[in-house]
C-alpha positions as CSV (number, residue, x, y, z in Angstrom):
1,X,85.5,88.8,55.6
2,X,84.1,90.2,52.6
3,X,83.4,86.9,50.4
4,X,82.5,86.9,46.7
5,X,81.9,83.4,46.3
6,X,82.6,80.9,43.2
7,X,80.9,78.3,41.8
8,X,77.9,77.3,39.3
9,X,76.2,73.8,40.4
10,X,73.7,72.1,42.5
11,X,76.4,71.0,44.5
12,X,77.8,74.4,45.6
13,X,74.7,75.5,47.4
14,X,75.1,74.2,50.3
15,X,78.3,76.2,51.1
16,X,77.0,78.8,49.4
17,X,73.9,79.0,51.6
18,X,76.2,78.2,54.9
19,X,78.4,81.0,53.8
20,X,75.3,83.3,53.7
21,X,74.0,82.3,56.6
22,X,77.4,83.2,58.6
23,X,77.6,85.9,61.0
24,X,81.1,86.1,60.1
25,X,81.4,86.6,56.5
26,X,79.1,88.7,54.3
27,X,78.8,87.6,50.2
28,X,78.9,90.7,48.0
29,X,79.4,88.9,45.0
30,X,79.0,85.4,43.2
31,X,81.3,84.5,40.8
32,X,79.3,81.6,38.4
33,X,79.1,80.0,34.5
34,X,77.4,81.6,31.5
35,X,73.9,80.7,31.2
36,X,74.0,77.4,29.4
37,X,71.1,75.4,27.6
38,X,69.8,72.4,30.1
39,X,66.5,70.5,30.5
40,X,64.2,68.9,27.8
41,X,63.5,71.8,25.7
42,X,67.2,72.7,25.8
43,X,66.2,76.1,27.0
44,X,68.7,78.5,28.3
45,X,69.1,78.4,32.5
46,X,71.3,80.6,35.3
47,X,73.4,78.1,37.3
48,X,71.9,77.0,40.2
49,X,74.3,79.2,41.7
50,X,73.1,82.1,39.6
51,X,69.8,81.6,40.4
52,X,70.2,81.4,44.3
53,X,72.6,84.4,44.3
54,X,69.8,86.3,42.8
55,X,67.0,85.4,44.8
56,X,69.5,86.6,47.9
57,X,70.2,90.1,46.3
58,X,73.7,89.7,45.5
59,X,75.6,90.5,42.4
60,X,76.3,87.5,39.6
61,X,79.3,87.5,37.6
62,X,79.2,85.8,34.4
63,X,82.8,85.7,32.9
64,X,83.0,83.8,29.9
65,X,86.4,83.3,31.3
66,X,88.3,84.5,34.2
67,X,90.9,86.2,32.2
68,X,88.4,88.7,30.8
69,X,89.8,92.0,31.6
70,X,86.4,93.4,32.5
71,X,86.1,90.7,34.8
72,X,89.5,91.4,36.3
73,X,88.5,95.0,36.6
74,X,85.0,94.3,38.4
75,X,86.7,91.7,40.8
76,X,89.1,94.4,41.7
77,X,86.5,97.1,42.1
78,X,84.4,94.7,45.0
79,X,87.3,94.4,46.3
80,X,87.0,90.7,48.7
81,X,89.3,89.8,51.4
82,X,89.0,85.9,49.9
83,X,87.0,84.1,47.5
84,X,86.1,80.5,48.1
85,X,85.6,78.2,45.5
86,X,83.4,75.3,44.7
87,X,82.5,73.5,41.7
88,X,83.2,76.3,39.4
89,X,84.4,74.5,36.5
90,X,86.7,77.2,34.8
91,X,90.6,77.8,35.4
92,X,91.6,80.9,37.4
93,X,94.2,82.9,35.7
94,X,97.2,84.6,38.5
95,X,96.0,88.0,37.5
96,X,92.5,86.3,39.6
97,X,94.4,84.3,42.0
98,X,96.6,88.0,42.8
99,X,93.3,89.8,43.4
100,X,92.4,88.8,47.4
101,X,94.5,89.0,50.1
102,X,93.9,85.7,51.3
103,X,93.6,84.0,48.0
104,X,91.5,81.8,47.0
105,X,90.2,78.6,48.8
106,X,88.7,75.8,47.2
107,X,86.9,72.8,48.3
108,X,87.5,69.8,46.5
109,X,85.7,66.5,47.4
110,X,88.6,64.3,47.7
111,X,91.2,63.6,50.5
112,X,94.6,65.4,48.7
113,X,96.5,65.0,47.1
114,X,94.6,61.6,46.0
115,X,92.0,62.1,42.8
116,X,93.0,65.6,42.1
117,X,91.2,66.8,38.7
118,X,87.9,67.1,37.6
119,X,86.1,64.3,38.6
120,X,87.1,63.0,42.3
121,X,83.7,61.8,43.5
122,X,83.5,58.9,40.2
123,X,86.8,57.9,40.7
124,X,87.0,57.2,44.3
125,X,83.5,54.9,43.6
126,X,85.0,53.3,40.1
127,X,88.4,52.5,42.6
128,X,86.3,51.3,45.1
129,X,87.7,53.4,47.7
130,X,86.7,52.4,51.4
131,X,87.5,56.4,52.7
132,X,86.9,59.6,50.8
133,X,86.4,62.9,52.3
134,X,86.4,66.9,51.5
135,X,90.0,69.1,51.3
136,X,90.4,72.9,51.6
137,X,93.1,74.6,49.7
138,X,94.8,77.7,48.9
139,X,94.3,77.5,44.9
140,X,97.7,77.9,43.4
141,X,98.6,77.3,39.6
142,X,98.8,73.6,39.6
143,X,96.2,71.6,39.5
144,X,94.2,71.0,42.6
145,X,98.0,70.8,44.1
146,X,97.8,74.0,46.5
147,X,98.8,73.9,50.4
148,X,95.9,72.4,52.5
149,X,93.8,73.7,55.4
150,X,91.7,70.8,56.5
151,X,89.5,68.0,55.3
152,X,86.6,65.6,56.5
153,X,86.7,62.1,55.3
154,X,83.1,60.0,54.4
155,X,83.0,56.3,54.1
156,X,81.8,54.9,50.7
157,X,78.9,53.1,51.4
158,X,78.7,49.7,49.2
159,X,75.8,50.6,47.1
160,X,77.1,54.6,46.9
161,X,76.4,56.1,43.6
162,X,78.6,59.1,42.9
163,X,76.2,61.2,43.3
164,X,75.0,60.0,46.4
165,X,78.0,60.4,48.0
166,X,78.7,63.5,46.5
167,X,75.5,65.2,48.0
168,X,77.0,63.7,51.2
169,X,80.3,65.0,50.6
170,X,78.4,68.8,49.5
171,X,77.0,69.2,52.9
172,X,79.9,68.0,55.4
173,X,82.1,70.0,53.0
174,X,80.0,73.0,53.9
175,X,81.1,73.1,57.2
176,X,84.0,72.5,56.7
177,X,84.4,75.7,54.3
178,X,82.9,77.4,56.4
179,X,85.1,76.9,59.7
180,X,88.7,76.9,57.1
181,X,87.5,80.8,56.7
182,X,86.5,81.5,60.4
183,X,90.3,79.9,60.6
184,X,92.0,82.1,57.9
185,X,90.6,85.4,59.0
186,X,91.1,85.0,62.5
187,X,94.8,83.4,61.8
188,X,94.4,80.2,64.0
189,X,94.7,78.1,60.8
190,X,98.0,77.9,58.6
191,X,97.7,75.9,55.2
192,X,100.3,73.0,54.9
193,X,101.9,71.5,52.0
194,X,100.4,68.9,50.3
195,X,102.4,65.3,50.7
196,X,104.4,64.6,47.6
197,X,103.2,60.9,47.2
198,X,99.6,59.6,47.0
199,X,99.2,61.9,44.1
200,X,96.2,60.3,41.5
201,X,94.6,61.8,39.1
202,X,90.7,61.8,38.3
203,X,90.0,63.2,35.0
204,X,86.9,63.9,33.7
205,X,84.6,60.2,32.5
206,X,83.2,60.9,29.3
207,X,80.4,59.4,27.7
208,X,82.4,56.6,25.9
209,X,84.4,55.8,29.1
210,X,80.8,55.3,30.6
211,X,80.1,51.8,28.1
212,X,80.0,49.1,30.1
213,X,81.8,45.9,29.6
214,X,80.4,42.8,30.1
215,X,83.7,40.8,30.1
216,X,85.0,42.4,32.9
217,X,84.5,41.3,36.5
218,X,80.8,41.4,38.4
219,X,82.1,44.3,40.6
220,X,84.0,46.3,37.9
221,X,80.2,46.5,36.4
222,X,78.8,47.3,39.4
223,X,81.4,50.1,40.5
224,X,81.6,51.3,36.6
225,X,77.2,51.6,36.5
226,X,77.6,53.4,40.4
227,X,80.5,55.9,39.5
228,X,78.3,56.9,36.2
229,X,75.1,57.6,38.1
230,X,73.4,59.9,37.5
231,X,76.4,61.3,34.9
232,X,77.3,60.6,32.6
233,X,75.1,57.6,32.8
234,X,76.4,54.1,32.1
235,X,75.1,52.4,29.1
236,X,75.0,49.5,26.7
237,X,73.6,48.4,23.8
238,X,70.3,46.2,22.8
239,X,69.6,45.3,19.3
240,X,71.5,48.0,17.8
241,X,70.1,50.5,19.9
242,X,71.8,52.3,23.3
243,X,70.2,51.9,26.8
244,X,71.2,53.6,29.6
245,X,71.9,51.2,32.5
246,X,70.9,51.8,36.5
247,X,72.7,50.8,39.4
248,X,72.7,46.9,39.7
249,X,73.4,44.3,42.3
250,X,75.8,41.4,42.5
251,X,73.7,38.5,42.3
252,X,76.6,35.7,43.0
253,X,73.9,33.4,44.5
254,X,72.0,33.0,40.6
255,X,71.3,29.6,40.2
256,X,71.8,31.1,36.2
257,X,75.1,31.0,34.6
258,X,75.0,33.9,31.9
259,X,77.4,34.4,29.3
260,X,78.9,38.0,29.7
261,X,76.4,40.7,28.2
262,X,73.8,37.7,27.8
263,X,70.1,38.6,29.6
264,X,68.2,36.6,31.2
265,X,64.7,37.5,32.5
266,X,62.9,35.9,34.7
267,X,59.0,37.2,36.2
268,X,60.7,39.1,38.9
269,X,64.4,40.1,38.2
270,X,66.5,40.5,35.2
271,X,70.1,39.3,35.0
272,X,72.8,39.9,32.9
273,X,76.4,37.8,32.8
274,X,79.5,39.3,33.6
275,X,83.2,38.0,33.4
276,X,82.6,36.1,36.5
277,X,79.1,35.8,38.5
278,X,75.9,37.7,37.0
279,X,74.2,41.0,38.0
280,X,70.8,41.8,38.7
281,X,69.5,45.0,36.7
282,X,67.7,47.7,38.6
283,X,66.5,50.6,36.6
284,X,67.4,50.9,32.3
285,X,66.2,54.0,30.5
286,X,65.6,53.1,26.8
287,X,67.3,55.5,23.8
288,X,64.3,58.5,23.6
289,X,62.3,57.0,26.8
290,X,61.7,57.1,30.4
291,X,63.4,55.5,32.8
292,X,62.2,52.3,34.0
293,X,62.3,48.8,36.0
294,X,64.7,46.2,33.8
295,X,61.6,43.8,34.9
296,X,59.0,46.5,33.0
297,X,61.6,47.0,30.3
298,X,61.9,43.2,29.5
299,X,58.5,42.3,29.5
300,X,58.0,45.5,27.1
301,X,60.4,44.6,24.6
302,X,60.0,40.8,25.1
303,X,63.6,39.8,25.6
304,X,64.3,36.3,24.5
305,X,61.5,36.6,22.7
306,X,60.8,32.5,22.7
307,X,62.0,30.3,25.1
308,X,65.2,29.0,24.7
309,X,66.4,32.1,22.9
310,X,69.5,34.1,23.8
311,X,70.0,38.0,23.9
312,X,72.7,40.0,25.0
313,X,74.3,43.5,25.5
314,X,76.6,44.5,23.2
């Protein structure tokens, strides 16, 4: 099948590269995000998708959105049989959706219909979800609520970050992709309705969603600091000031009793209280710094200061 393919981050390059690598199919266009500002010096990058498309020899289409008419026109003009989808962060108007005969299929990383929306991956680790996995669909108006093809499922390990399992997820889904289009062109695979309950949404966490809250349960921390890794990055605050805060462990076996948000640092580990048992920091990055130990951190910005002294996250 003729193939122009969607999508604009790291994660859709693995499909992306399976897809060019298929004897089957043949790419003859990407569809991908403006350039956009990223990196220290805020300079102005391709997508990753952009970038790899180019390096291949294949045409990049930069819609601002998908309802530009020039856009419509060009799509129309290439002329695909389908165009899979990952990651591609815009909404697809019908006049895109009416354009290939065999639509457009989208791999989401979630089991359907469970976390459909923007951010799947966060919300299955901030749930603490045992199973999660990798859906095909047709796209269809609704949200992420189209008829499926398949799916893989991945457990979550215990000390997952979301973006360690997503990287997971990126690969398997790959394949998957992949052998949903094999299926579609050579009509051995029919897409099936979506079931009508199990439906939960995963919206998008923003930064302010990401402040952690040192009241709430040791593994609410833990699951909140893991589903925010690496973004939007979980955080507190330290003598007025906001640090971002790594993945940490449960530490029930403390002989220390911390109040919630209250630090204690010892020569070797650094703990702070939670609503019930404390956690042990891993890595903090300071506001305007580099990331680093919480052990190298404390002894830098001498927490307690004297002994007997209390500090906390706010």
């Amino acid at each position: 099948m003729r193939l122009v393919f969607a999508g604009t981050p790291d994660t859709a390059l693995p499909s992306l590269r399976a897809l060019l690598d298929s004897p089957r199919h043949e790419v003859v266009a990407v569809v991908t995000r403006p350039d956009a500002r990223s990196g220290r010096g805020r300079h102005v990058h391709p997508s990753p998708v952009a970038q790899l498309a180019e390096e291949s020899g294949i045409e990049v289409l930069k819609p601002a959105k998908a309802a530009d008419p020039d856009f419509l026109d060009r799509l129309r003009a290439i002329n695909p049989d389908c165009c899979p989808v990952v990651a591609y962060g815009a909404l697809l108007p019908q006049a895109a959706l009416d354009i290939p005969p065999f639509g457009w299929i989208n791999l989401h990383f979630s089991l359907l219909p469970a976390w459909r929306g923007a951010a799947p991956v966060q919300h299955a680790v901030l749930h603490g979800d045992e199973i999660t996995g990798a859906t095909t669909f047709r796209i269809v108006k609704e949200l992420d609520a189209g008829p499926v093809f398949g799916c893989v499922t991945e457990p979550v390990r215990p000390d997952d970050t979301s973006g360690a399992l997503l990287a997971r997820l990126a690969e398997s889904g790959a394949g998957l992709l992949t052998a949903t289009l094999d299926g579609v062109e050579d009509g051995t695979l029919e897409a099936r309705p979506q079931q009508a309950d199990g439906v939960t949404i995963a919206p998008k966490i923003e930064v302010e969603d990401a402040r952690v809250d040192w009241a709430a349960p040791a593994m609410r921390v833990d699951r909140l600091v893991r589903a925010c890794t690496p973004a939007p990055g979980a955080w507190t605050e330290f003598r007025g000031q906001r640090i971002k805060i790594g993945p940490v462990r449960l530490a029930p076996e403390a002989s220390a009793s911390p109040a919630p948000g209250e630090i204690i640092a010892a020569k070797n580990a650094v703990l702070a209280g939670t609503g019930t048992h404390p956690v042990e920091l891993g890595e903090v990055q300071p506001q305007g710094k580099r990331v680093m130990t919480a052990v190298e951190w404390a002894r830098g910005v001498r927490v307690g200061g004297a002994p007997g002294d209390s500090e906390r996250f706010r």
